[in-house]
N, CA, C and O of each residue as an XYZ file, in Angstrom:
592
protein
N     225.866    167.192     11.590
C     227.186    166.933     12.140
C     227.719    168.233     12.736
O     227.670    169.279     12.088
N     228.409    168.151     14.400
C     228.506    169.367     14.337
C     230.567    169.673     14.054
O     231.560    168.957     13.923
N     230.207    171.383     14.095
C     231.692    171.736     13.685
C     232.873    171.292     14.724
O     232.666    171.000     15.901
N     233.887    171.292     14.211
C     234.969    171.339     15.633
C     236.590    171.125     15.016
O     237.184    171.656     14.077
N     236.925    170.240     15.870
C     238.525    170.413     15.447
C     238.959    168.815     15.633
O     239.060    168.434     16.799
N     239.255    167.737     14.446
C     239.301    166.389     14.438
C     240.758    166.069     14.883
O     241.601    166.235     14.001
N     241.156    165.686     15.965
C     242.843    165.326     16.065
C     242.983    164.185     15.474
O     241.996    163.540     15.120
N     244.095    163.809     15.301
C     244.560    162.007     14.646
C     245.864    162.054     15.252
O     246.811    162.796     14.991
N     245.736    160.961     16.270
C     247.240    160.609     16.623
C     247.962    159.497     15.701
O     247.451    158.399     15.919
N     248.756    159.455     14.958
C     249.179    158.637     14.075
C     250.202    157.806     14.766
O     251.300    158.333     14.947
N     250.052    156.843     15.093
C     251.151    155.753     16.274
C     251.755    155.040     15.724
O     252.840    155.126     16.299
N     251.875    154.226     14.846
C     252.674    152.793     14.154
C     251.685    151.957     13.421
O     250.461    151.957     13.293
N     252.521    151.361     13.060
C     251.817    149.812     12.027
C     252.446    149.065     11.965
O     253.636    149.355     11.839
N     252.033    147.589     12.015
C     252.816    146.546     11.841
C     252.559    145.848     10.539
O     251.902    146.316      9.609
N     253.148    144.679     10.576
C     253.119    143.372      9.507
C     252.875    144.017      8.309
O     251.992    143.390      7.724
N     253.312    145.159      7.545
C     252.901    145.871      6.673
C     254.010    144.709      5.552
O     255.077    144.154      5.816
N     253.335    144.707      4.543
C     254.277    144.117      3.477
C     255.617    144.710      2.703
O     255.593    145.598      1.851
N     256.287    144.315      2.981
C     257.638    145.364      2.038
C     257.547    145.378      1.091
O     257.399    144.413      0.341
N     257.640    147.057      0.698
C     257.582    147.095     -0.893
C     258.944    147.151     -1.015
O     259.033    148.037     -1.865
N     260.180    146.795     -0.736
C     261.369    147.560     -0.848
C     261.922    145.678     -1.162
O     261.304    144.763     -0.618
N     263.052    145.432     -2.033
C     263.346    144.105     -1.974
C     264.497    144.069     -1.553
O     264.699    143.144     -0.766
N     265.676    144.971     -1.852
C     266.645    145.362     -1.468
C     267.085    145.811      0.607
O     267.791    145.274      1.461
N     266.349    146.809      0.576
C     266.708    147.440      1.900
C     265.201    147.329      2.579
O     264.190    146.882      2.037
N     265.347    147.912      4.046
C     263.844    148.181      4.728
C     262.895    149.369      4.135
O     263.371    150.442      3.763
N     261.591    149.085      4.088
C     261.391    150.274      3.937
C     261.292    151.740      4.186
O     261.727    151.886      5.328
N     260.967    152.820      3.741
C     260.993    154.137      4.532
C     259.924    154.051      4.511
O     259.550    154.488      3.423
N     258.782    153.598      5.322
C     257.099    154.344      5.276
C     257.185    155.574      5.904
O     258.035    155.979      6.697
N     255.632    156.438      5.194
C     255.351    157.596      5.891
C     253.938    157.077      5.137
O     253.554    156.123      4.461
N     253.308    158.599      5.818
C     251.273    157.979      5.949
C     250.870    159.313      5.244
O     251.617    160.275      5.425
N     249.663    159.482      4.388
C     249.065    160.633      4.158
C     247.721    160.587      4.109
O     247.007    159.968      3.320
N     247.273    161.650      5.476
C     245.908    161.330      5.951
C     245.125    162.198      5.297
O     245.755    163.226      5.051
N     243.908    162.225      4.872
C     243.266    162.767      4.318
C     241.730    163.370      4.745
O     240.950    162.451      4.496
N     241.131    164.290      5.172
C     240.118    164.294      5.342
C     239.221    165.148      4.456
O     239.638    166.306      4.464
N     238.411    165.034      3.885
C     237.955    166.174      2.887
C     238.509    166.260      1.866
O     238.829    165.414      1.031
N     238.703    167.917      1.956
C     240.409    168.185      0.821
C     241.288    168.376      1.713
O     242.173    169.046      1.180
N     241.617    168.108      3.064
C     241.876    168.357      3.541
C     243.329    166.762      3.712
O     243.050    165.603      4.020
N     244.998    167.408      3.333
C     245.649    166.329      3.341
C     246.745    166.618      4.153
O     247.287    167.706      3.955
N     247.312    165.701      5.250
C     248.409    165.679      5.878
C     249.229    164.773      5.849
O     248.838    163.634      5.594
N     250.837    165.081      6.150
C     251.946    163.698      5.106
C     252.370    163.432      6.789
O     251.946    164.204      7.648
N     252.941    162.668      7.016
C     253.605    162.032      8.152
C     254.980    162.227      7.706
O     255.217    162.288      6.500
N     256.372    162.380      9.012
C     257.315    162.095      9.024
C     257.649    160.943      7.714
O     256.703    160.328      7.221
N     258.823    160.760      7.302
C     259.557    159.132      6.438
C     259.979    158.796      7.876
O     260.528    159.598      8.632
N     259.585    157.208      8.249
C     260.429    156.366      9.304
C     261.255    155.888      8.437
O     260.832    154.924      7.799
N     262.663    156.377      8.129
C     263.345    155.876      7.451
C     263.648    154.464      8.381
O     263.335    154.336      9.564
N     264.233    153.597      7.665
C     264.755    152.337      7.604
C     263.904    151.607      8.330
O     264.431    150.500      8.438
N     262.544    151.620      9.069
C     262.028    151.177     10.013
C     261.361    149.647      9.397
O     261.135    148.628     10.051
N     261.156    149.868      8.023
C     260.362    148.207      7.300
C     259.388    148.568      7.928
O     258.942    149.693      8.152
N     258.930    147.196      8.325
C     257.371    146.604      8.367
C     256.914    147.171     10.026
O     255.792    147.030     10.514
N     257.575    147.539     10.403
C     256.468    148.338     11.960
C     257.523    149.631     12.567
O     258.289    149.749     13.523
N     257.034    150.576     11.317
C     257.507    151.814     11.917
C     256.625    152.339     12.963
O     255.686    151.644     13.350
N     256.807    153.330     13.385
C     256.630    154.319     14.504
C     256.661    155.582     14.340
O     257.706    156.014     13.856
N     255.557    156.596     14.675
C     255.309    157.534     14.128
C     255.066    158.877     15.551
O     255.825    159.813     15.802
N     254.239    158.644     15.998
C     253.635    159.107     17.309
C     254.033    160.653     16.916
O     254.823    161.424     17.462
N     252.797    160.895     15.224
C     253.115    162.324     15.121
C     251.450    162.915     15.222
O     250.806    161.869     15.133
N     250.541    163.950     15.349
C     249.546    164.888     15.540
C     248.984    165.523     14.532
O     249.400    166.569     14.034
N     248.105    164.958     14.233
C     247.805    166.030     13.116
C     245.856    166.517     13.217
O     245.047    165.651     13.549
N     245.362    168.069     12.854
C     244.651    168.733     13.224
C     243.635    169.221     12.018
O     244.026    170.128     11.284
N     242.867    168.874     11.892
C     241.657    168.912     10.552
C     240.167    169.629     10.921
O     239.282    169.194     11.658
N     240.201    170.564     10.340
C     238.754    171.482     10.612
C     237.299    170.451     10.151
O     236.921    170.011      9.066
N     236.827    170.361     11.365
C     235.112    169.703      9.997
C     234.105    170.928     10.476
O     234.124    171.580     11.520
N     233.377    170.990      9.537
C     232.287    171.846      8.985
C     231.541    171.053      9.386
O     231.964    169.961      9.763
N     229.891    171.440      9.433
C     228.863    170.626      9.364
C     228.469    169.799      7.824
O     228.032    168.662      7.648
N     228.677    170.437      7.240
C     228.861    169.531      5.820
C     229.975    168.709      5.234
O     230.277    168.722      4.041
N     230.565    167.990      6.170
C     231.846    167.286      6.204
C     231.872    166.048      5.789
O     230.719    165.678      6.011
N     232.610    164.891      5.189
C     232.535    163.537      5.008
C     232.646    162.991      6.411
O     233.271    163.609      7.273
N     232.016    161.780      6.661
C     232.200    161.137      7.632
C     233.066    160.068      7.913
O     232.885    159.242      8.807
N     234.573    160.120      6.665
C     235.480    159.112      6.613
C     236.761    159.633      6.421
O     237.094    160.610      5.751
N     237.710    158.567      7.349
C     239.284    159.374      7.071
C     239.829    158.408      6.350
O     239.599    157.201      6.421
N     240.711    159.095      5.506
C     241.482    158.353      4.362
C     242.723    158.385      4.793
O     243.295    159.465      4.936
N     243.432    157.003      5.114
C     245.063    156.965      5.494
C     245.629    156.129      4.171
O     245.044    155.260      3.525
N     246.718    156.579      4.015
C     247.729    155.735      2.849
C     249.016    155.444      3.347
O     249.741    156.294      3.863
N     249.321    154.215      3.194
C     250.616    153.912      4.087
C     251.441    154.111      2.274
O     251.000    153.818      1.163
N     252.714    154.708      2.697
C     253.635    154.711      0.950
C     255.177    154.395      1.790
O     255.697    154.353      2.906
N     255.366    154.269      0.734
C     257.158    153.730      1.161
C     258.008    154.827      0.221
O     257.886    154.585     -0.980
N     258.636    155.695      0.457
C     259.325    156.647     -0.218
C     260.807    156.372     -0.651
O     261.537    155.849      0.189
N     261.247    156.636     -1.717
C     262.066    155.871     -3.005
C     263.099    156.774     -2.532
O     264.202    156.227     -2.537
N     263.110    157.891     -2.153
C     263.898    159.010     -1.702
C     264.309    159.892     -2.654
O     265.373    160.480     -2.461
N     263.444    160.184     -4.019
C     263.762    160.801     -5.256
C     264.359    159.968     -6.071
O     264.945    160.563     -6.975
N     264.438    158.897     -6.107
C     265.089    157.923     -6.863
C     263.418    157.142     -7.279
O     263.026    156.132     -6.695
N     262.783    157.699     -8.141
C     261.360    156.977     -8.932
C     260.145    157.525     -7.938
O     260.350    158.413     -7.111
N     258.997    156.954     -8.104
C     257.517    157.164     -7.808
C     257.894    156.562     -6.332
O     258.863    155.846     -6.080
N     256.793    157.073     -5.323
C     257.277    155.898     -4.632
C     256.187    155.272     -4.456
O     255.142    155.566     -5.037
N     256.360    154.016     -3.350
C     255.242    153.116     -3.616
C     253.983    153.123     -2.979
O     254.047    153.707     -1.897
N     252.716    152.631     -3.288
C     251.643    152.302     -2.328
C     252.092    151.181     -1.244
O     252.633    150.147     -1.637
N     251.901    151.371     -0.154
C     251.625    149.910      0.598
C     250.537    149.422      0.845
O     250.293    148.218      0.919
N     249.695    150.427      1.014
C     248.353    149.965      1.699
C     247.722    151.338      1.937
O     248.381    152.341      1.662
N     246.290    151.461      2.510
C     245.139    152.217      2.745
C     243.862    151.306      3.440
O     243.508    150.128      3.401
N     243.451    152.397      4.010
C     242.683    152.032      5.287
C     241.427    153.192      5.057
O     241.825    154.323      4.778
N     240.228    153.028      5.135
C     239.175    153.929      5.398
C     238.493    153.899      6.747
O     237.743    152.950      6.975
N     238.655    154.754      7.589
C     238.231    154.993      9.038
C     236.891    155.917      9.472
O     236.971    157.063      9.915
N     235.657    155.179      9.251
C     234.265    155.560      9.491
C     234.281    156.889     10.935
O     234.827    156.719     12.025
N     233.607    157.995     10.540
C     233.670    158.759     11.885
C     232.762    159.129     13.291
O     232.670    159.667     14.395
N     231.961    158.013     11.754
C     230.281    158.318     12.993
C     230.311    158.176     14.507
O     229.511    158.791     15.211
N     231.438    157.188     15.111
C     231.024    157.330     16.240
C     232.083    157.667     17.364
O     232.134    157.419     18.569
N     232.984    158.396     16.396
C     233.718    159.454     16.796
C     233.151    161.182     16.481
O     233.872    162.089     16.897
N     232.314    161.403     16.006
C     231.599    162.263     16.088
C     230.658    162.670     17.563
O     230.487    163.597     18.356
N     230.109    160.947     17.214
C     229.042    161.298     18.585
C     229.519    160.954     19.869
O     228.740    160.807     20.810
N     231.142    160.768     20.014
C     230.961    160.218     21.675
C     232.502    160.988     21.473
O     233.023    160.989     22.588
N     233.333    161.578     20.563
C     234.002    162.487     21.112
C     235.758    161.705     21.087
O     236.906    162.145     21.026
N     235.273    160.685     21.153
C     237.052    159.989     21.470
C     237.139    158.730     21.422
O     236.443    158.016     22.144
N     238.044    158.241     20.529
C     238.404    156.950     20.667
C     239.470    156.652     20.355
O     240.051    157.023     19.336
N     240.019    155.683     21.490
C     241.646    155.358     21.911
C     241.964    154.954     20.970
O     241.189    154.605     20.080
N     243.595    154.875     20.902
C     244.577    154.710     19.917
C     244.040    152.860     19.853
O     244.016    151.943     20.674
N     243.691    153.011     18.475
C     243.177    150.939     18.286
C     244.271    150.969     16.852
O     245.056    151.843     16.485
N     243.910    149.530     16.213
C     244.713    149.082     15.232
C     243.276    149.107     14.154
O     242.122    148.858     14.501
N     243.752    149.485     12.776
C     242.612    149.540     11.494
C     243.913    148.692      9.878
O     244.995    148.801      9.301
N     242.615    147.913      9.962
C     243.325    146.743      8.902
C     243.751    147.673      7.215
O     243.117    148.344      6.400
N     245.120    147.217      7.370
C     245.171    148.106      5.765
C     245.313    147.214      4.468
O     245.898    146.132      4.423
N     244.767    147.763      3.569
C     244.337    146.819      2.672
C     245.210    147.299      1.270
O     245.697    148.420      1.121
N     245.283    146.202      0.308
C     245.768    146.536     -1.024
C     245.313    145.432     -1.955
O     245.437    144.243     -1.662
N     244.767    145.877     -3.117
C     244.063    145.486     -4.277
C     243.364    144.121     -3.254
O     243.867    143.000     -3.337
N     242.045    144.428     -2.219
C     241.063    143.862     -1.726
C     242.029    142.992     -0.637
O     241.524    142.016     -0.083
N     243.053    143.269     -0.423
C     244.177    142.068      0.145
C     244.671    142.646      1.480
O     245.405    143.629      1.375
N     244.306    142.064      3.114
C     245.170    142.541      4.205
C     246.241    142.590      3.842
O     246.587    141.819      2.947
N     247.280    143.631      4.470
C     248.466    144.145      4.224
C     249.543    144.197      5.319
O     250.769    144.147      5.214
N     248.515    144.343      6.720
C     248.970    145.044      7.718
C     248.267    145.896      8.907
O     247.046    145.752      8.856
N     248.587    146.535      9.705
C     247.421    147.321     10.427
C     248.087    148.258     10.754
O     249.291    148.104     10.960
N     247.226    149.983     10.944
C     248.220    150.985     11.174
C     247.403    151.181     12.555
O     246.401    150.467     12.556
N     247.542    151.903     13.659
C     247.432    152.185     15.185
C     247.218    153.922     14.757
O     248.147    154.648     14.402
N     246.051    154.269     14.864
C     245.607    155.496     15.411
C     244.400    155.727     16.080
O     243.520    154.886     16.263
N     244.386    157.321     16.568
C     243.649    157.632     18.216
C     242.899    158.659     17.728
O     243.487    159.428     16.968
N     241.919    158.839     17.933
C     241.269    159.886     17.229
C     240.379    160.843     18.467
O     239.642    160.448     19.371
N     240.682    161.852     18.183
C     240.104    163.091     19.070
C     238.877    164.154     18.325
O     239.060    164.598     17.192
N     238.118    164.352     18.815
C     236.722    165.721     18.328
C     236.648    166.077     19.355
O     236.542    165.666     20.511
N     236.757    167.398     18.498
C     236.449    168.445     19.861
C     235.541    169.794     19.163
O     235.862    170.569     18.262
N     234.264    169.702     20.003
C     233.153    170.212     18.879
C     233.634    171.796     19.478
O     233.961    172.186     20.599
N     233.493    172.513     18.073
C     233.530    174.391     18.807
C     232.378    175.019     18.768
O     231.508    174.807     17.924
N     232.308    175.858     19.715
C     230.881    176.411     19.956
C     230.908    177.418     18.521
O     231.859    177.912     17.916
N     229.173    177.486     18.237
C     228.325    177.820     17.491
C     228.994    179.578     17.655
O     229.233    180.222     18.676
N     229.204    180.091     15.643
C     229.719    181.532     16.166
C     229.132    182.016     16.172
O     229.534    183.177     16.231
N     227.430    181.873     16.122
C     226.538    182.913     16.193
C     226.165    183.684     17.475
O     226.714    183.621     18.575
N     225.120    184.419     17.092
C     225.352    186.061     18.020
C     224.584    185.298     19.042
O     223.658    184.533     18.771
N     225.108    185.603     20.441
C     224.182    184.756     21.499
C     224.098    185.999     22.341
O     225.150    186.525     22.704
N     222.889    186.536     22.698
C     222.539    188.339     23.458
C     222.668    188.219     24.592
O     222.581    189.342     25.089
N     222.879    187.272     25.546
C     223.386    187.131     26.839
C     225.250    187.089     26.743
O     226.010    186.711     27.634
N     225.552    187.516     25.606
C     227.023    187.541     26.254
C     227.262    189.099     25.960
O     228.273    189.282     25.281
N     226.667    190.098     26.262
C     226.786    191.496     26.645
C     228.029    192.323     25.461
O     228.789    193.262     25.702
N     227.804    191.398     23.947
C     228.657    192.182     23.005
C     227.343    192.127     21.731
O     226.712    191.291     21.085
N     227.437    193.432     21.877
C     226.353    193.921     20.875
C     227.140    194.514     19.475
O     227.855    195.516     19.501
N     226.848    193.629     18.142
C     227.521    194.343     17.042
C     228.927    194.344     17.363
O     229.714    195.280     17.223
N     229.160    193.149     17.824
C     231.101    193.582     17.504
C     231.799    194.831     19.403
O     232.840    195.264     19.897
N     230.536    194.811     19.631
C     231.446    196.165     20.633
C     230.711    195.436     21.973
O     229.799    194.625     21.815
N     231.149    195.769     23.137
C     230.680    195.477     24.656
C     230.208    196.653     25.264
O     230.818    197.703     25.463
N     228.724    196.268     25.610
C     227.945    197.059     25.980
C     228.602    197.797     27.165
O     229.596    197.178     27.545
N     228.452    198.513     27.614
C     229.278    198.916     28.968
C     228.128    199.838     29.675
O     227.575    200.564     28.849
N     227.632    199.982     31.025
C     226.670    200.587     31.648
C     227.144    201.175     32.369
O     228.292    200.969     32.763
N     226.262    202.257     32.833
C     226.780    203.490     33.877
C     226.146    203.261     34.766
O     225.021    202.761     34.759
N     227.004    203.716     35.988
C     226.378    203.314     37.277
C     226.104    204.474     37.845
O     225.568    204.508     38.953
């Protein structure tokens, strides 16, 4: 697998189930790659198809998992735990090998049960290899320089 820099555009979700019985919910998302964890904005009051359209930027290694972990939660606002809504596992294999794939919808699930679907876009962008390559005229850290 090679190294690079994984974007995730995080866009919305719909038909998500309310955990809230009272009011709408506040969802926010926490994506996960590796150990690697990022929280989304709270769409406060938004319920069942918030909107997010936030960026987030994850290093992979060549020894990397090949799956992203999203968690949709509904936040209590310090008032208790807050809740699960749902989770989604997003395979990378073939965003690895072809580099990009448009913002689609991925089914989110809870205790084996559709929930909803969240909308993200996923970007790789492989970085070149840091090893020493002798055609680029820096020898040991320093640039060769010639006399004419």
């Amino acid at each position: 697998m090679p190294e690079g820099v994984l974007e995730v555009l995080l866009v919305s979700a719909k038909g998500l189930e309310d955990a809230d019985l009272l009011c709408k919910m506040d969802p926010y998302v926490i994506i996960t790659y590796r150990t690697q964890e990022k929280k989304s904005t709270v769409a406060s009051g938004k319920g069942t198809t918030p909107e997010w359209n936030e960026t987030f930027l994850f290093d992979v290694t060549s020894n990397d998992a090949t799956d992203l972990k999203v968690k949709i939660m509904d936040s209590d606002g310090g008032v208790g735990a807050d809740d699960l809504v749902g989770h989604a596992s997003i395979p990378l294999d073939a965003l690895f090998r072809d580099g990009d794939i448009p913002a689609k919808s991925y089914n989110i699930m809870k205790d084996d049960a559709y929930c909803g679907e969240i909308r993200i876009g996923l970007n790789f962008t492989v970085q070149k290899s840091r090893g020493f390559d002798p055609t680029d005229g820096n020898i040991g850290g320093w640039k060769q320089s010639g006399r004419d």
